[in-house]
N, C-alpha and C positions, 0 to 999 in steps of 0.2 A: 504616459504609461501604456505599453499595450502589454498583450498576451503571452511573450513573449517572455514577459519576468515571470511569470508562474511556474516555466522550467529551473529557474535557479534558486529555487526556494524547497526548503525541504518539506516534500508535503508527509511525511512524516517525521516526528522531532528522533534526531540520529542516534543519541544515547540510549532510545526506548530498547535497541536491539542490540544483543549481548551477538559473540562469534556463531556461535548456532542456536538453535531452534531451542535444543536440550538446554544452555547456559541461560536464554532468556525467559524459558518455562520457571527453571528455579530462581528468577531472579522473583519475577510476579510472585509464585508461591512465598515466597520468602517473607515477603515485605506485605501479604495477605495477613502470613502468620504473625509477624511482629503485629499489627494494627489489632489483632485477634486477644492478643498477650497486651498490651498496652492499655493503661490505665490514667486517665485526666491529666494531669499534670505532667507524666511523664512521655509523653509524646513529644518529639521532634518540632518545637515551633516556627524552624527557618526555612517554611515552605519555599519561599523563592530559589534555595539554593538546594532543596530534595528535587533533584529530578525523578528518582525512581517513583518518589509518592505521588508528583506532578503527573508522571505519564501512567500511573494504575490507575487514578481519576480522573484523565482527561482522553487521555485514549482507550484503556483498555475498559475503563469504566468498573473497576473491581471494590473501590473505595470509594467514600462521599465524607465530606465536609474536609471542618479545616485540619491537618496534619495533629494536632493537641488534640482534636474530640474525636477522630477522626473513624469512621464506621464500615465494616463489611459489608458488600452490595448483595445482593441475590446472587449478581451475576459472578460475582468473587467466592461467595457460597459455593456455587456448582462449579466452578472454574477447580478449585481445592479438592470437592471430591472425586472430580474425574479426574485430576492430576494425580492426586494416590492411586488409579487405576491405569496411568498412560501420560507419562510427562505430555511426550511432544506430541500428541494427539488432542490432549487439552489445549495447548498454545496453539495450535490451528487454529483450530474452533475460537477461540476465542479473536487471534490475528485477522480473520475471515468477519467473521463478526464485528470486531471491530470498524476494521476495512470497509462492509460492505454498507453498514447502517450510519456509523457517524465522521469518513473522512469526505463531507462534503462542508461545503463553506454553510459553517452552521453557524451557530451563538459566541463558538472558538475566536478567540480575541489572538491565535494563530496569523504568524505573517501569510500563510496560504490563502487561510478563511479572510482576510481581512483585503489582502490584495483581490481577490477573487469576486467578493463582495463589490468591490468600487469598479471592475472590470463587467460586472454583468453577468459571472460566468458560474456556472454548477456543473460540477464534474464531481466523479468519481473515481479515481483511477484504478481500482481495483474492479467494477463494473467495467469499466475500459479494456482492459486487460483479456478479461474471462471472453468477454463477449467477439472482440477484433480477432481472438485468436480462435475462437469456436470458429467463427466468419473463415478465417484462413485454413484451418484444420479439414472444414468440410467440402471447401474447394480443391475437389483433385488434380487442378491446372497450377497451384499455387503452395508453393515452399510454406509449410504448417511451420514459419518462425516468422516472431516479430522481435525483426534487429533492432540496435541501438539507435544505429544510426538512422532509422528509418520513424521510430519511435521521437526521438529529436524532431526530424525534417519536420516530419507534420506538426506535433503540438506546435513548434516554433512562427506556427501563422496564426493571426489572430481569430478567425475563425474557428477553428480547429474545434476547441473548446469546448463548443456548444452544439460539436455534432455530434449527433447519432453512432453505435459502433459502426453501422452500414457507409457512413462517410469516411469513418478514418481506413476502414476495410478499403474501401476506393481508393484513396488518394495510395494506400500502401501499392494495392495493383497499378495504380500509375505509375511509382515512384518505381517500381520495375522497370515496367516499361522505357523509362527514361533514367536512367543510375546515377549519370552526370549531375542531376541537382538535388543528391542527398548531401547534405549536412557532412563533412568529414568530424571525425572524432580526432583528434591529437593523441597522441603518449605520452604528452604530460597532462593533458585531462582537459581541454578545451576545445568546446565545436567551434568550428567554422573560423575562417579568418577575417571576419569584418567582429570589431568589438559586441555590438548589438547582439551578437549570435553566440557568443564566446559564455562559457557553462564550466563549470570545476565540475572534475567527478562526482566531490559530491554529492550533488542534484542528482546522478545516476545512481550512486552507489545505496543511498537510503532507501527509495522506493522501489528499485528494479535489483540489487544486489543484495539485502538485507530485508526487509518486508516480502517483496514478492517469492524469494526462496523458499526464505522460514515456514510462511503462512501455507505450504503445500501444495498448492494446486499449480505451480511451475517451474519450470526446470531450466538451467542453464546449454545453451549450445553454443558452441563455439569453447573459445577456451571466454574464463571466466576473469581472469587478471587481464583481460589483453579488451576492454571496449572497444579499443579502435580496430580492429579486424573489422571489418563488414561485413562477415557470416557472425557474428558476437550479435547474440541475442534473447529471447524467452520463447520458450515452445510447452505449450499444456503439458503437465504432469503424467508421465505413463501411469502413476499409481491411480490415475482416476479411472482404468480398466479392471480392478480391483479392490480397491480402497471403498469398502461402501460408505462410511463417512466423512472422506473427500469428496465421494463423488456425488452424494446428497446434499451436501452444501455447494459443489458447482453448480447442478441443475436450479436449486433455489436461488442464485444469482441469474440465470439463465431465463428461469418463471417472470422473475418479477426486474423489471427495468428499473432500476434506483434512480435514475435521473428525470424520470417520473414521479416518483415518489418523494411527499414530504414526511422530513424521519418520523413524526410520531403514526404517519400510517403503514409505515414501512413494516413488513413483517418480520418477528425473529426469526434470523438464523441458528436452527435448533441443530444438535448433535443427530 
């Protein structure tokens, strides 16, 4: 096993996220409200096969215990009330928070957290993300985009993983410097032509087409159907020059290094 499988795994579960930001806000809300209205016995017992209730307590963290007793968090509390004041402003904050505090190889009995665990390795890809691209954004010699295929090439080495944003920043400016040995993407959704390498959209589409959009803080470049273009990739959100609570939960990504931190010291990311 190397590093290398941690690309084909969805490191977030794909059903969490509805077509947009605004679909998967009301989905959460929705399913807050039901568990709110729900009373002992009539509650849903067929946890294994509720994904929506599986991914409000495992990722978004909105609900606790089992599907039949099953209970509003704090954090589901204030998710609901700012959701009646800003659908898709609530689903940020909460996608970010999510993201930032518990998508690391934690207690998740997740193929990621579980591959990830027996690999050595703590990553966060949303700290990854914010941070590689602040790194690229502030270098006025260097394209403020991190492509797809550039995003592949590195994670794709076992190393990768367990460095710093300041390493993946590097290897990105190498991978310039030399173009010949990035990762191609296909059109039908497979990197590279040796099997080892080879990746289903997928893998791209959950975390960098669906989570990283929705969650606010990035934007697509290039076109967005087309990964394999070589300009196709993520560039910081322009609304973070405006957006005060985007852009307050960027900078508190920015503060505090998550891949330093263990989650119970990790601080929240507040509104």
């Amino acid at each position: 096993m190397t590093a290398e499988s941690l690309l084909r795994l969805n490191y977030y579960p794909r059903n969490a996220f509805r077509r947009t930001a605004l679909e998967t806000a009301q989905r959460i809300a929705a399913l807050i409200v039901e568990i709110q209205n729900q009373s002992g016995s009539t509650g849903n017992s067929s946890e294994r096969k509720d994904e929506t209730f599986n991914d409000a307590r495992l990722l978004w963290r909105v609900v606790k215990g089992p599907r039949i007793s099953a209970e509003v968090t704090s954090i589901g509390e204030r998710y609901l009330k700012f959701y009646n004041q800003n659908p898709t402003a609530a689903y940020e904050w909460l996608a970010i928070r999510s993201g930032w505090l518990y998508s690391m190889p934690n207690a998740s009995s997740g193929d990621f957290s579980s591959t990830a665990k027996a690999l050595g390795v703590k990553v966060n890809l949303l700290d990854l993300l914010v941070r590689t691209l602040d790194l690229l954004t502030r270098d006025s010699q260097s394209r403020s985009v991190l492509t797809y295929a550039e995003y592949v090439t590195v994670l794709s080495r076992d190393s990768a993983w367990n460095w710093n944003p300041y390493g993946i920043y590097d290897q990105v400016t190498h991978l310039r410097q030399n173009p010949e040995k990035l990762v191609k993407i296909s059109s039908s959704g497979f990197l590279g032509a040796e099997p080892e390498l080879s990746l289903t959209r997928e893998a791209l589409n959950t975390p960098l087409r669906k989570f990283a959009i929705q969650c606010g803080l990035f934007e697509h470049v290039g076109s967005p159907d087309h990964l394999e273009s070589p300009d196709s990739g993520l560039s910081l959100s322009r609304r973070l020059s405006y957006d005060k609570n985007l852009r307050n939960m960027y900078e508190h990504i920015l503060k505090y290094p998550r891949h330093d931190l263990e989650e119970s010291s990790a601080p929240d990311v507040e509104l």
